[in-house]
C-alpha positions as CSV (number, residue, x, y, z in Angstrom):
1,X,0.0,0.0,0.0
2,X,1.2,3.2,-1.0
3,X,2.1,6.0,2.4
4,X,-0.5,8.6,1.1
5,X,-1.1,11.4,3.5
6,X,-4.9,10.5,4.5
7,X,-5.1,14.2,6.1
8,X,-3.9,16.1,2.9
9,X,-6.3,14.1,0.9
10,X,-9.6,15.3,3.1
11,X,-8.5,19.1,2.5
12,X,-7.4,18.0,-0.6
13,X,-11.3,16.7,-0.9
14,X,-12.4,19.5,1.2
15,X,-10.7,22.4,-1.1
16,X,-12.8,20.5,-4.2
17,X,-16.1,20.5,-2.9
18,X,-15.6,24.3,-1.7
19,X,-14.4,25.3,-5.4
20,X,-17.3,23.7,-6.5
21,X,-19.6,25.5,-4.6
22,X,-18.2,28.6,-5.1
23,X,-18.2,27.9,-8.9
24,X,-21.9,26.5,-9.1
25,X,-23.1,29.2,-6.5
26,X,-22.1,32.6,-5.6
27,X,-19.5,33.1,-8.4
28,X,-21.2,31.7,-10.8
29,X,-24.1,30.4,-10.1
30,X,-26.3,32.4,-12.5
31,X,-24.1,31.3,-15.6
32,X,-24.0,27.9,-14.5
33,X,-27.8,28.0,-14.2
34,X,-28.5,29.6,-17.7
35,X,-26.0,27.1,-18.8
36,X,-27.8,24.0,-17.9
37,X,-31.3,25.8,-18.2
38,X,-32.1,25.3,-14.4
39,X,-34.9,27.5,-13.3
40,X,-35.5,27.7,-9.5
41,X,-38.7,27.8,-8.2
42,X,-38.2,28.9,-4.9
43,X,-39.2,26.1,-3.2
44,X,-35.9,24.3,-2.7
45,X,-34.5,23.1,0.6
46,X,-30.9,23.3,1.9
47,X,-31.6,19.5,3.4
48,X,-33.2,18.3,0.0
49,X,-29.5,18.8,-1.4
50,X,-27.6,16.8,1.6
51,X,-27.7,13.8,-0.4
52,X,-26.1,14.5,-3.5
53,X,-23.8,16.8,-1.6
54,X,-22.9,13.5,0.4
55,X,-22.1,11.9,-2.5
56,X,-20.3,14.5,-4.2
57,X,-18.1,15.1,-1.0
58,X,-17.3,11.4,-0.7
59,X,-16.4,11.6,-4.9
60,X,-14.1,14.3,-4.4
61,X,-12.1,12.3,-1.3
62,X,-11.7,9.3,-4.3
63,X,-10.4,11.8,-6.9
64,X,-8.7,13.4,-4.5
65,X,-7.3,10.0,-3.4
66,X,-6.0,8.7,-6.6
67,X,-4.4,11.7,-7.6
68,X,-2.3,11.6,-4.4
69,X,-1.3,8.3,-5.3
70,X,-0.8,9.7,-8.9
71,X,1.4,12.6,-7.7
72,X,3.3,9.8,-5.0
73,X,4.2,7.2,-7.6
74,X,5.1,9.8,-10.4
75,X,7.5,12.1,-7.5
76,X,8.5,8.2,-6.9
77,X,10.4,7.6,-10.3
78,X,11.0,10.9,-11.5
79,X,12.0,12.6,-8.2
80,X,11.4,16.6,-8.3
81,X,7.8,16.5,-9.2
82,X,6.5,16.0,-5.4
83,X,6.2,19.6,-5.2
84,X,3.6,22.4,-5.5
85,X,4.4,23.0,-9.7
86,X,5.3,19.2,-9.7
87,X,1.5,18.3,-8.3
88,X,-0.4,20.9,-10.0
89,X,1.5,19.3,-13.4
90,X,0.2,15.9,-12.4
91,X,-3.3,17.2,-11.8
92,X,-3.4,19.4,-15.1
93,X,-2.6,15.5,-17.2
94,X,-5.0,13.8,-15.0
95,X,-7.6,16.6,-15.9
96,X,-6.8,16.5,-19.3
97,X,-6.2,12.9,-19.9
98,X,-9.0,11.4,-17.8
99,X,-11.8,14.3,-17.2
100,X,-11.8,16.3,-20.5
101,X,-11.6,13.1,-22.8
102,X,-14.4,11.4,-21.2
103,X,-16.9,13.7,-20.7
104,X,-16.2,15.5,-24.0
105,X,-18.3,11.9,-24.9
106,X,-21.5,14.0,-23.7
107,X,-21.2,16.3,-26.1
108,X,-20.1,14.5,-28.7
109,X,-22.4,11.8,-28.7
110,X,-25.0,13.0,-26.3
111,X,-26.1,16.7,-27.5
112,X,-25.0,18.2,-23.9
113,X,-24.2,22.2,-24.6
114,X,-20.7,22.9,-24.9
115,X,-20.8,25.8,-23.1
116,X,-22.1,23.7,-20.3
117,X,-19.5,21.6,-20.9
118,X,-16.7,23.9,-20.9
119,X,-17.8,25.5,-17.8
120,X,-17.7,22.4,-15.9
121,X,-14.3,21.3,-17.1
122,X,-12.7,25.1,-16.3
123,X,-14.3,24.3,-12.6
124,X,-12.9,21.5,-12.6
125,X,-9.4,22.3,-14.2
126,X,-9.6,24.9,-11.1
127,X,-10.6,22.4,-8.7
128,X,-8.0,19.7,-9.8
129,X,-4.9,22.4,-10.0
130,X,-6.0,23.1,-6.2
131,X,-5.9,19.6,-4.9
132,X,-2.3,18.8,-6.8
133,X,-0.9,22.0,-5.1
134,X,-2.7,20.5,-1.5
135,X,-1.4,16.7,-1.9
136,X,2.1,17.5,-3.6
137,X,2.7,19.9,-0.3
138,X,2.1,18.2,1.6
């Protein structure tokens, strides 16, 4: 088993679901709703959302999990990459490799907007440069 830091990868995870919010909500929010025409009625409930929240907490703590081992076995055999630069270069080839190829399938096979879709891979470009700077520091 590989030594990752268990504590870096919860603020790691943390750091994710908080970009995330911030992206989808008070920064955002408005262009992320017009985006994937969401039209609030006013009748949502903070507590109707702790499900998926739930879930999208314990999502990030896997991504944020495998990229730690990603940034550990890459700092392994090529030495000065466990670092800030070094982790945030990790996460950018994850992101680009894994995350942008695969749900660029939604678009081009499923009709999902591509300015929806290029929205949610800029958050999470954002969100995957902050957990490679988190692990690798740590």
């Amino acid at each position: 088993m590989l030594p990752i830091n268990l504590l870096a990868v919860l603020v790691a995870a943390v750091a994710s679901f908080v970009i995330g919010f911030l992206f989808h909500g008070p920064a955002f929010g408005k262009v992320w709703m017009k985006l994937a025409n969401i039209h609030p009625t006013g009748n949502e409930k903070f507590r109707d959302m702790i499900p998926q929240m739930v879930k999208n907490f314990l999502m990030n703590v896997v991504c944020a999990y495998v990229l730690a081992m990603f940034i550990y076995v890459t700092a392994s055999f090529y030495g000065n990459v466990g670092n800030v630069v070094g982790g945030m270069g990790i996460a950018f080839w994850a992101w680009l490799g894994f995350l942008v190829t695969s749900s660029s399938m939604d678009v081009i096979w499923m009709g999902k907007s591509k300015n929806l879709w290029l929205f949610e891979i800029v958050a999470s470009l954002v969100s995957f440069l902050a957990m490679g700077a988190i692990l690798a520091a740590w």
